[in-house]
MMTF fields as JSON, N, C-alpha, C and O atoms, coordinates in Angstrom:
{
  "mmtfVersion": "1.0.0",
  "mmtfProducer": "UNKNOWN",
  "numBonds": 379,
  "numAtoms": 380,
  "numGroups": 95,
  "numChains": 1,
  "numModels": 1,
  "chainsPerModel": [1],
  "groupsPerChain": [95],
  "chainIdList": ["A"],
  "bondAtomList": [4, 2, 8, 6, 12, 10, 16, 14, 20, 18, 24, 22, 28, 26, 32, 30, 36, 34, 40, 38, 44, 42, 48, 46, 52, 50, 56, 54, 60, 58, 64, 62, 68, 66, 72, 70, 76, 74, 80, 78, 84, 82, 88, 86, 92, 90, 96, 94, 100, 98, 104, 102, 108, 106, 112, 110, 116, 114, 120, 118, 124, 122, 128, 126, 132, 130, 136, 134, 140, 138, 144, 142, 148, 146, 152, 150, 156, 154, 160, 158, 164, 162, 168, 166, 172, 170, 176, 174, 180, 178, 184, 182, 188, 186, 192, 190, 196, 194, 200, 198, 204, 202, 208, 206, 212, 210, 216, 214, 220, 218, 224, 222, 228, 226, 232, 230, 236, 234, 240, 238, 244, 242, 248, 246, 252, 250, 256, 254, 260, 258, 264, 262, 268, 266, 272, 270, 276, 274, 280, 278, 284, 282, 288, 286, 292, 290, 296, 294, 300, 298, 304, 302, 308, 306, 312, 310, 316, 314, 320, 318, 324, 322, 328, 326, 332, 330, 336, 334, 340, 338, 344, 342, 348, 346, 352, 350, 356, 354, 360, 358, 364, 362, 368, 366, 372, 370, 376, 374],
  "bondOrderList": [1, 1, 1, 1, 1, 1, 1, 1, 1, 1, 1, 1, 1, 1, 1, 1, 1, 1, 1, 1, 1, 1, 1, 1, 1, 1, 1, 1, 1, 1, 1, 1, 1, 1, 1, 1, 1, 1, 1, 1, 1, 1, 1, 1, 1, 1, 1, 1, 1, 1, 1, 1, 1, 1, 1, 1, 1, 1, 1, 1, 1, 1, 1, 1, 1, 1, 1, 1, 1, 1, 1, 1, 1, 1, 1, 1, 1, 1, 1, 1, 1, 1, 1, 1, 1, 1, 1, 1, 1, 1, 1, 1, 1, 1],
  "groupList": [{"groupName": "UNK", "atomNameList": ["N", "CA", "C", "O"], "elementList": ["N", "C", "C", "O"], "formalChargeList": [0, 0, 0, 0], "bondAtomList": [1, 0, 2, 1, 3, 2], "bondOrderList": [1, 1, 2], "singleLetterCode": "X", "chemCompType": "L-PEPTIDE LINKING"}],
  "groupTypeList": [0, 0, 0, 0, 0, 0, 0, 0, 0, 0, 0, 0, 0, 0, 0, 0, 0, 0, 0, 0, 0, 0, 0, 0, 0, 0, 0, 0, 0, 0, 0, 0, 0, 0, 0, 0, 0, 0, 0, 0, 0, 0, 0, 0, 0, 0, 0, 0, 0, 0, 0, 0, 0, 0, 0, 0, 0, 0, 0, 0, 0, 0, 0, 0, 0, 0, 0, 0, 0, 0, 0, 0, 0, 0, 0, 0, 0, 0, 0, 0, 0, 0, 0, 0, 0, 0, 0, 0, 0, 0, 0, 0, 0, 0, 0],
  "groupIdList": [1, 2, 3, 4, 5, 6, 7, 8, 9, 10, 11, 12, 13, 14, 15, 16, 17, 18, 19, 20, 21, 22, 23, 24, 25, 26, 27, 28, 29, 30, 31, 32, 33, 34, 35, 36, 37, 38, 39, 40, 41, 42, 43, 44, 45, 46, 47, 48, 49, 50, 51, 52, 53, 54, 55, 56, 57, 58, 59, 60, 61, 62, 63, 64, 65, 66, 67, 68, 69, 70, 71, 72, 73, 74, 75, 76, 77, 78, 79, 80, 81, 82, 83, 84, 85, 86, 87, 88, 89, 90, 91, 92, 93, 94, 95],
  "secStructList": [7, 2, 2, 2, 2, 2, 2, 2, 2, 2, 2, 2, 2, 2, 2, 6, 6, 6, 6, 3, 3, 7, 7, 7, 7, 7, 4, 4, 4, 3, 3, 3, 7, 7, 1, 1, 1, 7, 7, 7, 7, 7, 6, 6, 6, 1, 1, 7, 7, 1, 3, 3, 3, 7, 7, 7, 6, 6, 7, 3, 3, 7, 7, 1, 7, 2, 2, 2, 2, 2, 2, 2, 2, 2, 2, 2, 2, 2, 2, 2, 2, 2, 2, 2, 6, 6, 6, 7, 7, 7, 7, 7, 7, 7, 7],
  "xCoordList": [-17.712, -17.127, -16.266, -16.056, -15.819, -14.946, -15.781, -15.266, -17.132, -17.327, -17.96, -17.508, -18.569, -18.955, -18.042, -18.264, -16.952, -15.949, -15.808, -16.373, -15.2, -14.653, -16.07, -16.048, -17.371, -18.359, -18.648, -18.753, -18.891, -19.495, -17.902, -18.073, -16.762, -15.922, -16.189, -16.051, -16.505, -16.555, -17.91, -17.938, -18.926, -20.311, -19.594, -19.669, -19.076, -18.719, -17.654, -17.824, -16.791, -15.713, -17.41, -16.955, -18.433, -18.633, -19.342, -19.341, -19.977, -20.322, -19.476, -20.047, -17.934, -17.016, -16.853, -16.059, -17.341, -16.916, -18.256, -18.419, -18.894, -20.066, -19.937, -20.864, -18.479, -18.726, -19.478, -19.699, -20.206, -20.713, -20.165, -19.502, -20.342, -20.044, -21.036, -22.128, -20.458, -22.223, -22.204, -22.921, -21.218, -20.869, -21.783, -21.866, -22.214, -22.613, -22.627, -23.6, -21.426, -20.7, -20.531, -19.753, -21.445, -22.01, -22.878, -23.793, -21.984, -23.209, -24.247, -24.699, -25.058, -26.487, -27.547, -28.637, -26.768, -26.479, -26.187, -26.348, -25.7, -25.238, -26.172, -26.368, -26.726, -27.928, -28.131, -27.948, -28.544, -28.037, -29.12, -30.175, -28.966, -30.178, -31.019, -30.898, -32.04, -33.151, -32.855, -32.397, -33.455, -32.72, -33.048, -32.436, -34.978, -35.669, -35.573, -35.736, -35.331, -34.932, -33.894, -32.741, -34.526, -33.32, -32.323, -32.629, -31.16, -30.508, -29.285, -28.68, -29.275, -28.005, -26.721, -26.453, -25.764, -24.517, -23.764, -23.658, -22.854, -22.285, -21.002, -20.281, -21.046, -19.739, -19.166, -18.167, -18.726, -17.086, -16.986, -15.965, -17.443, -16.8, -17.465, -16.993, -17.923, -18.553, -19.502, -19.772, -20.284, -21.172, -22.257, -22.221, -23.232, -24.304, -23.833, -23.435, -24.138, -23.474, -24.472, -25.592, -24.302, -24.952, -25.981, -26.887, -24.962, -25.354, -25.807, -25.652, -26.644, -26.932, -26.61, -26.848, -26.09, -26.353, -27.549, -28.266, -27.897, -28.574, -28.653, -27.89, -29.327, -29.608, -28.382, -27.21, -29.469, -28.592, -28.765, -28.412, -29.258, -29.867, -28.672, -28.877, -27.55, -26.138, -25.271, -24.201, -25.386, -24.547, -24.345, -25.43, -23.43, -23.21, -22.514, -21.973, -22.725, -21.948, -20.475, -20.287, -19.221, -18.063, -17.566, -17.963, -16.409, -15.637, -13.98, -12.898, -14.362, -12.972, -12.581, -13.428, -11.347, -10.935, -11.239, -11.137, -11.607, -11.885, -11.352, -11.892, -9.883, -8.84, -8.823, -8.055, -9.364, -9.468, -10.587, -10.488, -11.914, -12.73, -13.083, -13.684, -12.512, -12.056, -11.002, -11.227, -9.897, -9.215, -10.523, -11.138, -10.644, -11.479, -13.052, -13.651, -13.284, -14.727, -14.227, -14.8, -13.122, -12.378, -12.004, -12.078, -11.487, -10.599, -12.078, -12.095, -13.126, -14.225, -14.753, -14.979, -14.814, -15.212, -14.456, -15.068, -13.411, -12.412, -12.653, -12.813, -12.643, -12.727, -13.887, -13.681, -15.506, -16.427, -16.692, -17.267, -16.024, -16.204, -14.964, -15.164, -13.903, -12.823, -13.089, -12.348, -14.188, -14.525, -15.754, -15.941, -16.657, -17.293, -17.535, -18.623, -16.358, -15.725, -15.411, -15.233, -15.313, -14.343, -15.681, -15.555, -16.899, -18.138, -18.285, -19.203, -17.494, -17.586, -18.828, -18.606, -19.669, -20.393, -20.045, -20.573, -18.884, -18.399, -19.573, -19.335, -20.233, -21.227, -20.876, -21.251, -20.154, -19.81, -20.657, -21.593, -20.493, -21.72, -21.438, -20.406, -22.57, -22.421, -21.637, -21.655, -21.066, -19.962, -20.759, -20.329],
  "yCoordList": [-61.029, -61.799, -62.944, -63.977, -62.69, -63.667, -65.412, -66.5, -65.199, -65.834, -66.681, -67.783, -66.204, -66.242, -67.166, -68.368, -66.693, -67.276, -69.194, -69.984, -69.507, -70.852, -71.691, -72.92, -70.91, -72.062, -72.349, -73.557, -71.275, -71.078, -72.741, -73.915, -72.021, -72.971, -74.908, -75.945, -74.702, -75.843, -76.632, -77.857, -75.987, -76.674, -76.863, -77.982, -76.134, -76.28, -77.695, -78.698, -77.732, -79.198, -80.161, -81.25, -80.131, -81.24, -81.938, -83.104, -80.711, -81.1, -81.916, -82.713, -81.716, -81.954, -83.551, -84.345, -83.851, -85.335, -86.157, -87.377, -85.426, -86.721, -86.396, -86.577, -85.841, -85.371, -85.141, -85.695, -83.618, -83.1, -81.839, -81.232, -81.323, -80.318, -79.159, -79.109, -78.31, -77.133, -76.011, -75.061, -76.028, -75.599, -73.919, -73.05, -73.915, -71.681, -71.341, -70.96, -71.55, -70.37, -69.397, -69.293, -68.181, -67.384, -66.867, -67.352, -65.502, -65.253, -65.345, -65.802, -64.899, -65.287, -66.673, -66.628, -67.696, -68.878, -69.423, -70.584, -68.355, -68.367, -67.729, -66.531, -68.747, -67.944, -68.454, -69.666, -67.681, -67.409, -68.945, -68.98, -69.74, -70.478, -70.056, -69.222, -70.698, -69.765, -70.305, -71.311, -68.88, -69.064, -70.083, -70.588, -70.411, -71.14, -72.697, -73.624, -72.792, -74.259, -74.797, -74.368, -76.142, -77.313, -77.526, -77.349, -77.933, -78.022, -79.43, -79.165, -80.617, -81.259, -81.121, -80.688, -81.315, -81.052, -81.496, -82.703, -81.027, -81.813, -82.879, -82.753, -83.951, -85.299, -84.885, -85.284, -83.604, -83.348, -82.261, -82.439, -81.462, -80.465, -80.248, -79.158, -80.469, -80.461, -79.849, -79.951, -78.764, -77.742, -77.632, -78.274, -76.615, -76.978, -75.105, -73.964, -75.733, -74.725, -73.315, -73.597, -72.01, -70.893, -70.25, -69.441, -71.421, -71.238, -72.377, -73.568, -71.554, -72.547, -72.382, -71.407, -73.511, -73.394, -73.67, -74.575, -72.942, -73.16, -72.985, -72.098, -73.577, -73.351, -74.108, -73.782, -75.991, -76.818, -77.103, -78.249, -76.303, -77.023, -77.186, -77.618, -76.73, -76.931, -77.732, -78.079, -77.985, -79.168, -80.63, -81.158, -81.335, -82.223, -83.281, -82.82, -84.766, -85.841, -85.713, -85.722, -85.569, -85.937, -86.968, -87.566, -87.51, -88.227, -87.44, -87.944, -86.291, -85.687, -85.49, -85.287, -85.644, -86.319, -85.009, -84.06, -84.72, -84.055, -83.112, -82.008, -83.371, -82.263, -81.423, -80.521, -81.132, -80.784, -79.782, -78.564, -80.615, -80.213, -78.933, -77.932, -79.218, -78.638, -77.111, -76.097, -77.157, -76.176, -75.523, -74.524, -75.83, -74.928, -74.385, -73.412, -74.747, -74.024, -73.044, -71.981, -73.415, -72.492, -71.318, -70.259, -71.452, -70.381, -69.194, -68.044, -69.74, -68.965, -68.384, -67.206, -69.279, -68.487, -67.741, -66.785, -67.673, -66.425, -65.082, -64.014, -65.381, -64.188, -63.84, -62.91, -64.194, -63.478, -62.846, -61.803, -63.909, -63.388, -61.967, -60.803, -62.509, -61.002, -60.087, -59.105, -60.086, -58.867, -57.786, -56.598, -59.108, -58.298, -58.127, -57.644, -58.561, -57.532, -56.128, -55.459, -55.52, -54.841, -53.807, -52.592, -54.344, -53.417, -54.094, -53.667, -55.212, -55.25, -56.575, -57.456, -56.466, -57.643, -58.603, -58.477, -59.846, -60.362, -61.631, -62.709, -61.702, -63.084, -62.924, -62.168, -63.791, -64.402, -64.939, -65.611, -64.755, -65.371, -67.141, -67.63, -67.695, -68.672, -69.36, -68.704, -70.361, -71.112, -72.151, -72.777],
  "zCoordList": [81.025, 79.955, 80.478, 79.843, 81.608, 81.896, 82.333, 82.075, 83.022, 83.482, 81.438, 81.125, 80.814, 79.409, 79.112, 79.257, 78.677, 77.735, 77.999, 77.244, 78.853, 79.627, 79.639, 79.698, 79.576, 79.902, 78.581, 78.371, 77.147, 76.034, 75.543, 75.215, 75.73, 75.233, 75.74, 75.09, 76.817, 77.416, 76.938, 77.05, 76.454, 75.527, 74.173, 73.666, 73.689, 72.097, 72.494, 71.801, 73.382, 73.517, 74.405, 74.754, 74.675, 74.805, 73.548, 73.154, 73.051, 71.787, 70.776, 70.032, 70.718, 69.901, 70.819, 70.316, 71.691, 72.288, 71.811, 71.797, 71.54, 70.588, 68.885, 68.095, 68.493, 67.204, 66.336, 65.259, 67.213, 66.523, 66.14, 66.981, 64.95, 64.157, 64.126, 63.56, 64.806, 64.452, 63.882, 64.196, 62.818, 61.427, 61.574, 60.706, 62.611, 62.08, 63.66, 64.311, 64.079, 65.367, 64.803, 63.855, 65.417, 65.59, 67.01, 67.676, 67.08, 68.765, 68.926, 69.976, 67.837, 67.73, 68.4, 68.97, 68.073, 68.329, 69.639, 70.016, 70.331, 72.207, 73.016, 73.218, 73.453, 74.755, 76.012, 76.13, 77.209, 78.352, 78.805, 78.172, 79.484, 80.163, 80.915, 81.813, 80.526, 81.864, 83.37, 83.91, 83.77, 85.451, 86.356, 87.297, 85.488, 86.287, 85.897, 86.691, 84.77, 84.435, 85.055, 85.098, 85.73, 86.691, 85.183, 84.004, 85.762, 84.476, 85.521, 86.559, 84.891, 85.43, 85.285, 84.165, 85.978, 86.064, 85.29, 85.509, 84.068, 83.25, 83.826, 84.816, 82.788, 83.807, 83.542, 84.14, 82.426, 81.566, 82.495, 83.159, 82.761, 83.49, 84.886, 85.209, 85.454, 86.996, 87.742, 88.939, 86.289, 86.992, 85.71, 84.66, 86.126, 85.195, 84.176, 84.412, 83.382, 82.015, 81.928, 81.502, 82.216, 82.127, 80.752, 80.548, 79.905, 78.26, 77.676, 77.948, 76.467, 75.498, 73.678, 72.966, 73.356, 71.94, 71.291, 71.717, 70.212, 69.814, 68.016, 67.635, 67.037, 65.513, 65.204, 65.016, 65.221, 65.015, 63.504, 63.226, 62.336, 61.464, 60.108, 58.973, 60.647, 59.716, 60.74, 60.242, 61.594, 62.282, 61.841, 61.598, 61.687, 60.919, 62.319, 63.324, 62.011, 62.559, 61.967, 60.75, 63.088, 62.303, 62.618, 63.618, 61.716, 62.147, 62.645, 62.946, 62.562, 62.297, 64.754, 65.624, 64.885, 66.315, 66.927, 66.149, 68.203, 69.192, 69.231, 69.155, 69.388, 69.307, 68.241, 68.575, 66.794, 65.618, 65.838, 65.688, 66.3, 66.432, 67.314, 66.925, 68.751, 69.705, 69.427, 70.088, 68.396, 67.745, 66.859, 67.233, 66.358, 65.042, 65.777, 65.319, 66.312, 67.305, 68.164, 68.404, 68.642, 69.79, 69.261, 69.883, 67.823, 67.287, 66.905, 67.344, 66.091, 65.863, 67.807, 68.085, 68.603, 69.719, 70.2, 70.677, 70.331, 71.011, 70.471, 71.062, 69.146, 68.309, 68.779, 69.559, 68.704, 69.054, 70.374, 70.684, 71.158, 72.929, 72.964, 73.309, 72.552, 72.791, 72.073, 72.122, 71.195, 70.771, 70.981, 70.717, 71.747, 72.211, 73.395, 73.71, 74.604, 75.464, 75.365, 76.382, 73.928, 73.669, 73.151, 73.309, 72.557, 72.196, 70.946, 70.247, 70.406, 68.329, 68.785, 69.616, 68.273, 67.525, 66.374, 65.269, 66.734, 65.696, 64.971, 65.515, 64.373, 63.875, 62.308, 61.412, 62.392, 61.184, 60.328, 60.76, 59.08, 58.239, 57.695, 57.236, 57.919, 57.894, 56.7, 55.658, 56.668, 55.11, 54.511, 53.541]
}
């Protein structure tokens, strides 16, 4: 989990730097990259990301600032990763 948490957060903030909104965080939605796919190194953070998002079809363009964006994705991911450290399956139903 540990290694999970910091990378899953760090896709949801790069996402939030092209404001985008991907409105149904949910674990479901979080999947591992394949091992065999080349994958490039992200410029925002320095390494190539373990994860993927995915089920963009409620994601929206915002205008709303990074930092906003960045809070409110974060707050839904903590909750799902610290809980299911713990054994809970948190997936929230979509709004």
């Amino acid at each position: 989990m540990d290694t999970i948490k910091p990378d899953v957060l760090a896709i949801y903030s790069d996402m939030g730097r092209f404001s985008v909104e991907h409105m149904d965080i949910a674990w479901r939605n979080i999947v591992a990259a394949p091992a065999t796919q080349e994958s490039i190194v992200c410029p925002y953070h320095g390494h190539k990301h373990q994860w993927r998002m995915v089920d963009f079809d409620r994601s929206r363009k915002s205008n709303i600032p990074l930092d906003q964006i960045e809070f409110a994705s974060n707050s839904w991911l903590r909750n799902i990763i610290n809980n299911l450290a713990k054994g809970y399956v948190v997936d929230p139903e979509p709004f």
